[in-house]
C-alpha positions in Angstrom: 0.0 0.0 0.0 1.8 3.0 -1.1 1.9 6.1 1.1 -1.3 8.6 1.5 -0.6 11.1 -0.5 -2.2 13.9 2.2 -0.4 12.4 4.8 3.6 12.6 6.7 6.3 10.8 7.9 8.5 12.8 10.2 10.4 10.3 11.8 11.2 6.2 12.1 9.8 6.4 15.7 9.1 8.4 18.5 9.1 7.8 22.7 6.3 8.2 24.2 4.6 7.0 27.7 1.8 4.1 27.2 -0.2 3.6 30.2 0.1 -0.6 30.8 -2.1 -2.4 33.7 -0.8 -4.0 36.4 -2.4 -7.5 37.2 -3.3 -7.3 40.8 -5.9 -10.5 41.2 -9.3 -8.5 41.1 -10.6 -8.0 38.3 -11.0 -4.5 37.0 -14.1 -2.6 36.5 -14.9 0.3 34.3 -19.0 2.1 35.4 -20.1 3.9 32.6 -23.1 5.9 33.3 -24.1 6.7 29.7 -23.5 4.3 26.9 -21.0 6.7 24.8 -19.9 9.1 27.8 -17.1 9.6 29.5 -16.4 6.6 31.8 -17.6 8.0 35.7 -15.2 5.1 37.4 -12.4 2.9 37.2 -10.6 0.3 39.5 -7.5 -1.1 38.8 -3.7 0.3 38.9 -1.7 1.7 35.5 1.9 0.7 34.7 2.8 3.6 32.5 5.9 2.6 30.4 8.2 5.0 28.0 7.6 2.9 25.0 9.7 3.3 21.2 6.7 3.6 18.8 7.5 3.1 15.4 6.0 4.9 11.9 3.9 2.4 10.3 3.6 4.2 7.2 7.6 2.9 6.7 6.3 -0.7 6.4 2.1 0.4 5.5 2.3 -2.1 2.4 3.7 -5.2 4.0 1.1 -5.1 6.7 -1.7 -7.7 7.1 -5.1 -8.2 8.6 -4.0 -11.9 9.6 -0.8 -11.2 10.3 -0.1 -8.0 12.6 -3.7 -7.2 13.0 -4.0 -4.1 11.3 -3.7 -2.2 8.2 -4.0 1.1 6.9 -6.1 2.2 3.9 -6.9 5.2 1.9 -10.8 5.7 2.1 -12.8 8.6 0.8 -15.6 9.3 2.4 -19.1 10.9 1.1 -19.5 12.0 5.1 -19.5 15.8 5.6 -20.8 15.7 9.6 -19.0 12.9 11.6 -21.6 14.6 14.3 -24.7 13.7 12.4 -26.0 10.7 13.0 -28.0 10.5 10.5 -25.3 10.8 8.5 -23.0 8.2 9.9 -26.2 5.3 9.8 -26.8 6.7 5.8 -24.1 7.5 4.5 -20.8 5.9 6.7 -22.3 2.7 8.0 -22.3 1.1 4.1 -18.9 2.6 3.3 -17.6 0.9 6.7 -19.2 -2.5 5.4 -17.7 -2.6 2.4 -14.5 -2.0 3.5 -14.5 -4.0 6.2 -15.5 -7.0 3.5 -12.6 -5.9 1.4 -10.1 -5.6 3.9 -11.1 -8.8 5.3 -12.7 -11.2 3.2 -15.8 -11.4 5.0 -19.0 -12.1 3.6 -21.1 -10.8 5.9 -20.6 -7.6 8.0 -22.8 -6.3 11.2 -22.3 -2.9 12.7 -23.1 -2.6 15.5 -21.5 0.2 17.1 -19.8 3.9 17.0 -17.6 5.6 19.0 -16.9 10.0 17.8 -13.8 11.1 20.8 -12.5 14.8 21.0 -9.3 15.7 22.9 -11.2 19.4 23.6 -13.3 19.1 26.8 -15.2 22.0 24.9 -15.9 20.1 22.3 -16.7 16.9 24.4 -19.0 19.1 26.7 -21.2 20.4 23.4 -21.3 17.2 21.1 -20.8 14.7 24.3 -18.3 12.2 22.9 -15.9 10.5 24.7 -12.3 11.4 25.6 -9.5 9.6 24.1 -8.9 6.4 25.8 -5.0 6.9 27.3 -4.7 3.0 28.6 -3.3 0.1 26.6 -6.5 -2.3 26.0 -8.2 -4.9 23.1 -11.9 -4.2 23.4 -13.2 -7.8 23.5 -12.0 -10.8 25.2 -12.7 -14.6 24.7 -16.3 -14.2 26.7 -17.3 -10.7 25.4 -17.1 -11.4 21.8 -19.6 -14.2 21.3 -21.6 -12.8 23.9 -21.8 -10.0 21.7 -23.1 -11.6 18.9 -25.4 -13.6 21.0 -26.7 -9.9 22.6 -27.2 -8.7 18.8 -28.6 -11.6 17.0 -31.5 -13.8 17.7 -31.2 -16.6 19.3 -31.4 -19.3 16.5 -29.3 -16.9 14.2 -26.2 -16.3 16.7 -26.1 -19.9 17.0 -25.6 -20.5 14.0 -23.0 -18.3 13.3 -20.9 -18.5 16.0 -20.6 -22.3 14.5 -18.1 -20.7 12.2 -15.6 -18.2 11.8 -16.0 -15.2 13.1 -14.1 -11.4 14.0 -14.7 -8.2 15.4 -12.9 -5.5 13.3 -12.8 -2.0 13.8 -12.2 1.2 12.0 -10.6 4.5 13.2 -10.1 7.6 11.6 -10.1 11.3 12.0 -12.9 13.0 11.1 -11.7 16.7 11.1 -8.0 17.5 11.0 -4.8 15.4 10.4 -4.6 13.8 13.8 -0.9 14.9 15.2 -2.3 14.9 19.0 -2.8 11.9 20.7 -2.6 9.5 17.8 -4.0 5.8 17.7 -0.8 3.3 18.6 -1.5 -0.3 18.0 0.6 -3.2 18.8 1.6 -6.0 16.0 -0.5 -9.0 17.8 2.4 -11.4 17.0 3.9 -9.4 19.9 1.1 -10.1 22.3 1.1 -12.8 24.6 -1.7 -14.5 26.1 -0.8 -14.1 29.7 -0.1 -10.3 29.2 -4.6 -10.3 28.9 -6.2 -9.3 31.8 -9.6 -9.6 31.7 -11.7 -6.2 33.2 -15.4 -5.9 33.5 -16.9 -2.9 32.1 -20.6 -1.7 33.1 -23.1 -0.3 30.7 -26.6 0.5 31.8 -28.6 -2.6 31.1 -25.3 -4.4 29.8 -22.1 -5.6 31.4 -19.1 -6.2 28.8 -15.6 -7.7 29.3 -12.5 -6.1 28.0 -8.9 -7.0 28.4 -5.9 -4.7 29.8 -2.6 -5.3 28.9 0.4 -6.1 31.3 3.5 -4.6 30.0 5.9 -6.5 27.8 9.5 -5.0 26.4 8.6 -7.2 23.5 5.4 -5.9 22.2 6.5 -3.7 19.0 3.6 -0.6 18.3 3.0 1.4 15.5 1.4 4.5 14.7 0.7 6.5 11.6 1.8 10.2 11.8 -0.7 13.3 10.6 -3.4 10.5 9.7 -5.9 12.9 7.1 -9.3 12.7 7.2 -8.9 10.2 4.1 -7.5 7.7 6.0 -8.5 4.3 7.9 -7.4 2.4 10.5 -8.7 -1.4 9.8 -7.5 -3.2 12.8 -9.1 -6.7 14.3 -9.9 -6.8 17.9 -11.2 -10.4 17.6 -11.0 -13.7 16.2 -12.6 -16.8 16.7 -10.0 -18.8 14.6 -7.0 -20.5 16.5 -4.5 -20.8 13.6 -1.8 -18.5 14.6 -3.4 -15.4 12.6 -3.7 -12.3 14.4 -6.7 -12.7 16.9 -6.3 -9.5 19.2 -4.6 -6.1 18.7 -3.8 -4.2 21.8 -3.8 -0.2 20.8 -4.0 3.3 23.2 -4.0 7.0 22.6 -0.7 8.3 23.2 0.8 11.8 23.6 3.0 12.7 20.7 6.2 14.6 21.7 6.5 15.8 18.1 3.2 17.5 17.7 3.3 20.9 17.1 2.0 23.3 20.3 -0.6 24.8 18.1 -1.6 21.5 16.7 -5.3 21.0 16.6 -7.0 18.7 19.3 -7.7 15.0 18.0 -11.4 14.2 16.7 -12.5 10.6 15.7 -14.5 8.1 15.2 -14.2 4.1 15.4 -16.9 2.2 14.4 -16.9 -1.4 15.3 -18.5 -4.5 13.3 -18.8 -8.1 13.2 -17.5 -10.4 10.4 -18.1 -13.7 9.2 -16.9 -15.7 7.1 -18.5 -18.5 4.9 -15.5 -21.8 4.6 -14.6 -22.0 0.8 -14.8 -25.5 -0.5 -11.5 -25.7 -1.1 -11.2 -25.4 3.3 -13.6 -28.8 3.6 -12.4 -31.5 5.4 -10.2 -33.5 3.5 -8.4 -30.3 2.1 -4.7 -30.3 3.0 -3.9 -27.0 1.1 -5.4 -24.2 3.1 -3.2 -23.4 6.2 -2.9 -19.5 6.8 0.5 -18.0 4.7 2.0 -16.1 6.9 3.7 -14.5 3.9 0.3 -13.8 2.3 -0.5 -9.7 2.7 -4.1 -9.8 2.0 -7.1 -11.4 3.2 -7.1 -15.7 3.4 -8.9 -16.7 1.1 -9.5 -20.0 2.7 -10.1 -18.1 6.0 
């Protein structure tokens, strides 16, 4: 993928603090009073860690949905008010299933979800979006993701699916300015170990989910993209119920960007998050010796 052509690369890498977790044997909980507000609570201790982050966009066309988790795209939009929601259900919701069926290979896509974030607590006050989220985290874990589909399905239908494979992928972008405050960082999941998870409760009204925060590791290797325009996507996979060795989690955090400018604007975005799943091609049946994952292979598997 070659390099947007609205967008910089400053530097190889920059040093930056990452706030970790600390597993202390309770489980953490994170109250939020309104779905989409600012969270009102959290337990739980941070591990904050000066981390090297590296500049994706050096290495943007060797990355892989299967392999490091995440990829970035160029993607034009037809949105003009990432604060409309009509809007976003209209006009965004279909361009975010297509792409998410591109990037992937999925033949079915369910969104389910938005998230709009503004570093301005002006701006969060008048449009009430949430703050940038400052601690390392993957947003579903091995119980919240088919509970998820089971809480948006019916019964008979979620079943059924959750038979086969299936992922929860999420796009981020910016949805005013070229982000170069508190960018998105995002760890290669080949980095991420299982026993770095740790498993933390969070409340909704009527609903309680399950993420997992991330104990540190000097071996986890992040990225991020500098100046990300308005034009750009973040495809990255939080989920995956295949076993394989491809990319099943992707921790990622807002960070504070030493380089950025003083009179830089304040980060705005939005991630919108989907399921995926995935019909088994017939040359994945059974008897078929000739479909393991290519760890070489840079797009989507298409005996996934």
């Amino acid at each position: 993928m070659s390099r947007m052509e609205t967008a910089e690369a400053p530097l190889d890498s920059v040093e930056a603090v990452l706030n970790y977790a600390i597993d202390t044997g309770v489980k953490p909980v994170t109250h939020t009073a309104v779905l989409n507000s600012t969270p009102v609570l959290r337990t739980g201790q941070h591990d904050p860690h000066r981390t090297t982050i590296h500049n994706g966009r050096t290495i943007a066309g060797e990355l892989s949905l299967e392999r490091e988790g995440f990829v970035l795209v160029r993607h034009d939009t037809r949105v003009e008010d990432f604060y409309d929601e009509e809007q976003l259900r209209s006009v965004y919701y279909p361009e975010i299933d297509a792409l998410v069926k591109r990037a992937s290979g999925a033949s079915r896509v369910v969104i389910f979800d938005h998230t709009l974030r503004a570093q301005d607590d002006g701006i969060r006050a008048e449009r009430k979006v949430r703050e940038p989220n400052r601690s390392v985290h993957n947003d579903y874990t091995e119980w919240s993701a088919p509970k998820r589909v089971r809480d948006l399905l019916p019964e008979d239908e979620a079943e059924r699916l959750l038979q086969g494979r299936f992922a929860i992928i999420q796009v981020w972008r910016p949805t005013r300015n070229p982000v170069r405050t508190n960018p998105l960082a995002i760890a290669d999941a080949r980095s991420l170990r299982t026993e770095e998870l740790i498993a933390s409760q969070r409340s909704y009204p009527g609903r309680i989910g399950e993420t997992y925060q991330i104990k540190y590791s000097p071996e986890h290797r992040w990225f991020y993209f500098p100046a990300m325009a308005r034009n750009e996507a973040i495809v990255f996979k939080v989920f995956d119920s295949e076993k394989d060795g491809r990319a099943r989690f992707t921790a990622h955090t807002s960070f504070d960007d030493p380089t950025a400018p003083p009179d830089a604007p304040a980060r705005e975005s939005i991630e919108v998050r989907t399921l995926a799943f995935f019909d088994t091609p017939a040359c994945c049946d059974e008897t078929s010796t000739s479909c393991p994952v290519d760890s070489q292979d840079k797009g989507p598997n298409p005996c996934a």
